[in-house]
C-alpha positions, 0 to 999 in steps of 0.5 A: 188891455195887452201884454208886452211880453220880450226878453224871452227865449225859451224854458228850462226844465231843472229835476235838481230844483224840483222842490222850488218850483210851485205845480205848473210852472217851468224854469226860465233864465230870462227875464220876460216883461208882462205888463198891462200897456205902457211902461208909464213915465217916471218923473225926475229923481228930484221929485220922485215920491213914495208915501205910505198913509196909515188907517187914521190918514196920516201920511208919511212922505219919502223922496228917492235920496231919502228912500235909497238912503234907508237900511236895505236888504240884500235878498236873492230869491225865486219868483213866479209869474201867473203866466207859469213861468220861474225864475231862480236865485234873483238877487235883489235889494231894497227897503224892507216894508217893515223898515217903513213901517217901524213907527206906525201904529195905525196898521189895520190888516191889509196893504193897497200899493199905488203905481205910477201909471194906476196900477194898484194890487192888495195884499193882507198885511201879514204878507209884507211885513215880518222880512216877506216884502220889499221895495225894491229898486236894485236887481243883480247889483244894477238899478231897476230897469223900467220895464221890470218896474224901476225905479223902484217896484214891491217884491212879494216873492213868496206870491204870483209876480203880479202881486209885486207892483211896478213903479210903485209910489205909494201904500195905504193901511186898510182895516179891510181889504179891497181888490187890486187892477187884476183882482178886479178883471178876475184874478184870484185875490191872494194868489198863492203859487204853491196852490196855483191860486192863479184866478178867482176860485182856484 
């Protein structure tokens, strides 16, 4: 398994920021790419699909039109990648978890999000609702490109970036929780930047 790591020139330090930037990390204004092996193929915006299956098993369906047609956000925040870099003021837009879930009853208390291409990670609940989660398919007021998780990928801000899933396509509702891709190869399984909850048993 490899990184694919471009887009990346070099680190900034910022004191004026210093209360933004969790121990251990450094300010970059780039963007890198980090993910595990290719960027997957999407298929075509027509049958493009998200789901979201609750603890009973039902599932609700939406197509891109209907997705992007939703009530979105405009977020601008910081993110953190377990590879110690941040990035400040990104600007991002989306649908709010919380708008998807508006009419499900049957939460359970954590979240397991699916990608195209297989990549899955968990999150408790809590961590994607109450305006904390996003998915997220503009960034700086252009679509997602691939390769940082376009069409459409979960935005987690206040954890490490690998807990905000490229290419995502589908959630499932637990009553317990489950470990993700990198939860599995030793990752910490909540990931927690101002605690650098970088690995298992930080």
């Amino acid at each position: 398994m490899t990184f694919i790591t471009r887009g990346f020139r070099g680190r900034r330090s910022d004191r004026s920021h210093k209360d933004r930037i969790p121990p251990g990390q450094y300010v970059t204004t780039d963007f890198p790419v980090l993910t595990a092996g290719p960027t997957p193929r999407f298929p075509a915006e027509a049958d493009w699909r998200f789901s979201l299956t609750d603890v009973n098993g039902s599932e609700r369906e939406w197509t891109w039109a209907e997705l992007t047609s939703l009530p979105r956000d405009t977020i601008t925040v910081d993110i953190h990648c377990v590879t110690k870099w941040s990035k400040l003021d990104t600007k991002w837009s989306g649908v709010s978890v919380d708008t998807l879930l508006a009419d499900v009853s049957a939460r359970g208390t954590h979240a397991f999000f699916h990608s195209y291409g297989s990549y899955t990670t968990n999150l408790p609940l809590e961590d994607v609702t109450g305006g904390k989660a996003w998915i997220a398919f503009i960034y700086e007021g252009k679509p997602l490109d691939p390769e940082h998780g376009g069409p459409a990928r979960l935005l987690v801000p206040h954890l490490y970036f690998w807990k905000s899933a490229k290419w995502v396509n589908k959630v499932v509702l637990y009553d317990f929780d489950r470990p993700g891709f990198w939860e599995t190869l030793g990752y910490h399984n909540y990931g927690d930047p101002w605690l650098e909850q970088r690995y298992a048993g930080d």
